[in-house]
N, C-alpha and C positions, 0 to 999 in steps of 0.2 A: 670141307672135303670136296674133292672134286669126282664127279657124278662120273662112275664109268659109262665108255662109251656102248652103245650098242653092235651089234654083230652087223647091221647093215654098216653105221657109221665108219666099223673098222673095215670093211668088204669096199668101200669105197675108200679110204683113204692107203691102203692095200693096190687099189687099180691104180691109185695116181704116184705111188712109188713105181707101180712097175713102168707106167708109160715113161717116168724118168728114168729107166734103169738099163739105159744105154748111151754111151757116150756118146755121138750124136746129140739125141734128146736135152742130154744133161746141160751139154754146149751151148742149145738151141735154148735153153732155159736161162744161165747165166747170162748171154748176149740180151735177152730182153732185159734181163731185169737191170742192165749196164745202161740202157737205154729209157728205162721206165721215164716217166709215162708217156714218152712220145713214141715208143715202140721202134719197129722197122717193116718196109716192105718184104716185103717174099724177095725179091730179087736181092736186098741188101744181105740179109742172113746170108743165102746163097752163097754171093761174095764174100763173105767175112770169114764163111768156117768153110769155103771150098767146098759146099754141098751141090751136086747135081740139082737139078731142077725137079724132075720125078723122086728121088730120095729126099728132099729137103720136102716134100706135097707129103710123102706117107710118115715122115717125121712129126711134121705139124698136125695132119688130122690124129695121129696118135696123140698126144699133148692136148688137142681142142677136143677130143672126144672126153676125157675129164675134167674138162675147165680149166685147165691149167694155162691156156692161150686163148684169147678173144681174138679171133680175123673180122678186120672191116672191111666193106670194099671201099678205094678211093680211087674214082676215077675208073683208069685201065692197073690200080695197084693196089694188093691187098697190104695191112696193114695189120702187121703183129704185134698184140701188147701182152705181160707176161700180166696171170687174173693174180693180183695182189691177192686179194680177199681170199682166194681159195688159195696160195701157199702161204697165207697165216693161221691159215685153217688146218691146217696139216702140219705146221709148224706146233699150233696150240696143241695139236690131238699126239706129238710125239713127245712134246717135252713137259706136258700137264702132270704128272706124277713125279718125274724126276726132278722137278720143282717146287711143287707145294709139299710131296711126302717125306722125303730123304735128304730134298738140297744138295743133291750130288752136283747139280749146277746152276750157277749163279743166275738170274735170268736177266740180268747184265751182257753175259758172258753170249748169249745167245746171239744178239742183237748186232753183236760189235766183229769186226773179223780182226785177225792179226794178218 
């Protein structure tokens, strides 16, 4: 049986849905993860989803304030990679009952897209 989570646990993976829970963000999310593990610069994102420069800075500190994006600096460029570990993390803590208790979904089915 799988251990429910704690009130901070859910209080925290709560904050990292909300930072994803604007289109923007979402976008800012899937483009890394298209890129994993070599990420993209600040300037690249930018250019891909048409984000301002200032808009694309408060998108990202939103996402990096949860761990949900690791910035490196390289050079004169920062350098965004989408934090694996922490949306498997969040991944386990949403679909942990709906797969060990009920089998409502395959966990197959998780993994794979159509």
């Amino acid at each position: 049986m799988v251990k429910p989570p704690t009130r901070e646990e859910t209080v925290r993976f709560a904050d990292m849905f909300a930072a994803m829970g604007s289109e923007p963000r979402l976008r800012i999310m899937r483009l890394l993860l298209s890129a994993h593990p070599e990420g993209l610069t600040v300037g690249e994102i930018g250019a891909d989803l048409d984000i301002s420069a200032s808009t694309l800075s408060h998108h990202l500190d939103k996402l990096r304030n949860e761990d949900l994006v690791q910035v490196e600096r390289e050079g004169t460029f920062l350098r965004c990679r989408a934090s694996t570990q922490t949306l498997r993390e969040l991944l386990g803590f949403l679909y942990a009952e709906c797969c060990t208790r009920n089998k409502a979904v395959e966990p197959s089915q998780i993994t794979c897209c159509k």
